[in-house]
C-alpha positions in Angstrom: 0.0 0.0 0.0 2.8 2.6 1.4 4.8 1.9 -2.2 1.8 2.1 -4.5 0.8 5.6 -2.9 5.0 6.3 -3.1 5.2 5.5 -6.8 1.9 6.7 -7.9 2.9 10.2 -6.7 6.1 10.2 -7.6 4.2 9.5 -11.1 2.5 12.6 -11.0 5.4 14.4 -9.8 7.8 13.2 -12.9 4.7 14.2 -15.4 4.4 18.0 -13.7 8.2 18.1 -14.7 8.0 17.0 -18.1 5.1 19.2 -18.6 6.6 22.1 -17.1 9.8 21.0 -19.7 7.7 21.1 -22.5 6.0 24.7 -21.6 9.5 25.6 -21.3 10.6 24.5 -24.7 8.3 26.7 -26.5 9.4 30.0 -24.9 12.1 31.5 -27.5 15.4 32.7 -26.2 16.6 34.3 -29.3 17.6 31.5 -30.9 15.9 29.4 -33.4 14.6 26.2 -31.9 11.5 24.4 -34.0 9.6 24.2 -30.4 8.6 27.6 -31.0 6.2 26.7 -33.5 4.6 23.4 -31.6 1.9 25.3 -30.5 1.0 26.6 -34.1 -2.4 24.7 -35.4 -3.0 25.1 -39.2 -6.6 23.7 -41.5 -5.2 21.4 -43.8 -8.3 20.3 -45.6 -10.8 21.0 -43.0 -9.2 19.5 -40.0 -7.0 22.0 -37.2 -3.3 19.9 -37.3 -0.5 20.7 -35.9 2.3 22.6 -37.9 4.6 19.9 -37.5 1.9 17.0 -38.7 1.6 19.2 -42.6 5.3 20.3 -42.7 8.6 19.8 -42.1 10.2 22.6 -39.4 13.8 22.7 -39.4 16.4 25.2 -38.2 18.3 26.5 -41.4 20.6 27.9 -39.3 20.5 29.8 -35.6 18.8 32.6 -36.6 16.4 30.7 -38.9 13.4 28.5 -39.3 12.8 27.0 -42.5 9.5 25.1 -42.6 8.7 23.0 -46.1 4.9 21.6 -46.5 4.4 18.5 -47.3 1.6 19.8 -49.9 2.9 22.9 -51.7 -0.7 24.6 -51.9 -0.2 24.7 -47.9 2.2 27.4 -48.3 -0.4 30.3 -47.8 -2.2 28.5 -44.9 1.3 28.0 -43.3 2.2 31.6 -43.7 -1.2 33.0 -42.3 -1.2 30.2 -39.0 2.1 31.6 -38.6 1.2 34.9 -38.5 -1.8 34.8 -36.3 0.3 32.3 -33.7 1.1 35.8 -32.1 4.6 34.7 -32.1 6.7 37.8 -33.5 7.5 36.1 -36.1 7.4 37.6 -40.1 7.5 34.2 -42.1 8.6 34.9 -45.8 7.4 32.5 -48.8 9.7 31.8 -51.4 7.5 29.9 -53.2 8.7 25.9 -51.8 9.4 26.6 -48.4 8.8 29.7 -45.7 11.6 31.1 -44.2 11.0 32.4 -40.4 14.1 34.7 -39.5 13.9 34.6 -35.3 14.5 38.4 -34.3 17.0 39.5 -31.6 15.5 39.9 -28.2 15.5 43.2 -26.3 16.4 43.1 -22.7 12.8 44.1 -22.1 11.2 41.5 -24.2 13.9 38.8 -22.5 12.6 39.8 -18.8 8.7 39.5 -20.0 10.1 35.8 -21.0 11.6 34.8 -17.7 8.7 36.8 -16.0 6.6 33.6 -18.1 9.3 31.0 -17.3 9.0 31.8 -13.3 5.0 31.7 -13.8 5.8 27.8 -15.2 8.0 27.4 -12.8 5.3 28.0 -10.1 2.4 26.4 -11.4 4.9 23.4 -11.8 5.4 23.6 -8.0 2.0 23.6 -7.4 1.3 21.1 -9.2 3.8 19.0 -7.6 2.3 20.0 -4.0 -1.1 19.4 -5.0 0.3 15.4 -5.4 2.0 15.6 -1.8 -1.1 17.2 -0.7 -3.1 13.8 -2.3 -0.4 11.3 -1.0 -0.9 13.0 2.6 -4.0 12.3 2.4 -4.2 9.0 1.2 -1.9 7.8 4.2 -3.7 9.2 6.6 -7.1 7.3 5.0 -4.8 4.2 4.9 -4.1 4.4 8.5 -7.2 5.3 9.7 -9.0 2.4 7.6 -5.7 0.1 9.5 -4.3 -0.8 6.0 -0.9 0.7 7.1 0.3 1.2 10.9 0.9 4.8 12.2 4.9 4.5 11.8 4.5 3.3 8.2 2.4 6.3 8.1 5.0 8.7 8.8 7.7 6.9 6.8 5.6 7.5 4.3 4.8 11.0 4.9 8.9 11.9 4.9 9.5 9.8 2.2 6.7 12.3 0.0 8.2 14.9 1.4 12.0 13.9 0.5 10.3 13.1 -3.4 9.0 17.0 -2.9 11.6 18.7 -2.1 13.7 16.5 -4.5 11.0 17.4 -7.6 10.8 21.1 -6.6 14.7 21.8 -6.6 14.5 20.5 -9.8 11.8 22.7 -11.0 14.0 25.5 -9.9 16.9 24.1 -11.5 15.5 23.5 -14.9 14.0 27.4 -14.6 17.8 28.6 -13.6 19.2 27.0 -16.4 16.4 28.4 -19.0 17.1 32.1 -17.6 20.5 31.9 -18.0 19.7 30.5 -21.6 17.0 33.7 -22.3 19.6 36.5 -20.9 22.5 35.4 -22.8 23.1 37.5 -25.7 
């Protein structure tokens, strides 16, 4: 019982990171990196798709996206999902492929991004107290229903608590390293 409740939150804890990793990805630091354009959606023949499902995004070099359809009648859709993503970016149709040049940041611009980063970074924390929070509870349940013995019980509650501080430092890490990544010039 004490192990199931142990690895399912440490379950949940593992999936905040990687989600928190992928939110991550898809903040630009001035560098091209095709994660920027994973949240871009695009109609290709009536059904929304992800840019990266009717095209090919590569990184021509680090200053540039080049993304090639797979259907060359998508070119116009491509450009115009582009556009509207919001993203800052200008992408420029030669005719087979767009180009996306990724603009320099400003410093003010770079501290609005690791304004968002922290915000991830939080909510990723949150998320990974709101699984302590559940394992917490479900030991006390366990022990009051006498499935587990009161010192199993608070093994249990230090070792969620050892897995939380473990998965938060790591949160913070991972943030560190991306704002040192976004203020670098």
């Amino acid at each position: 019982m004490l192990t199931d409740i142990c690895n399912d939150t440490k379950s949940q804890m593992d999936k905040s990171l990687e989600s928190f990793k992928k939110q991550l990805a898809s903040i630009r630091t001035g560098r091209a990196h095709i994660s920027l354009l994973d949240g871009i959606k695009v109609d290709y023949y009536g059904s929304i798709s992800p840019i990266n499902q009717v095209a090919s995004v590569t990184v021509a070099d680090s200053q540039t996206l080049a993304v090639k359809p797979w259907d060359k009648s998508m070119l116009k859709v491509l450009e115009k999902s582009i556009m509207e993503a919001n993203l800052g970016l200008v992408p420029m149709n030669d005719g087979d492929f767009i180009r996306i040049p990724i603009p320099t940041l400003t410093e003010q611009r770079r501290r609005e991004f690791v304004k968002q980063a922290k915000q991830k970074c939080e909510d990723a924390k949150i998320s990974i107290r709101n699984a302590r929070r559940d394992a917490n509870e479900m030991l006390k349940d366990a022990t009051k229903s006498k499935d587990i013995s009161e010192d199993e019980e608070k093994r249990g509650l230090k070792m969620i608590q050892d897995m939380t501080d473990k998965h938060v430092h790591e949160a913070e890490t991972i943030f560190l390293h991306k704002e040192k990544e976004i203020l670098s010039v």
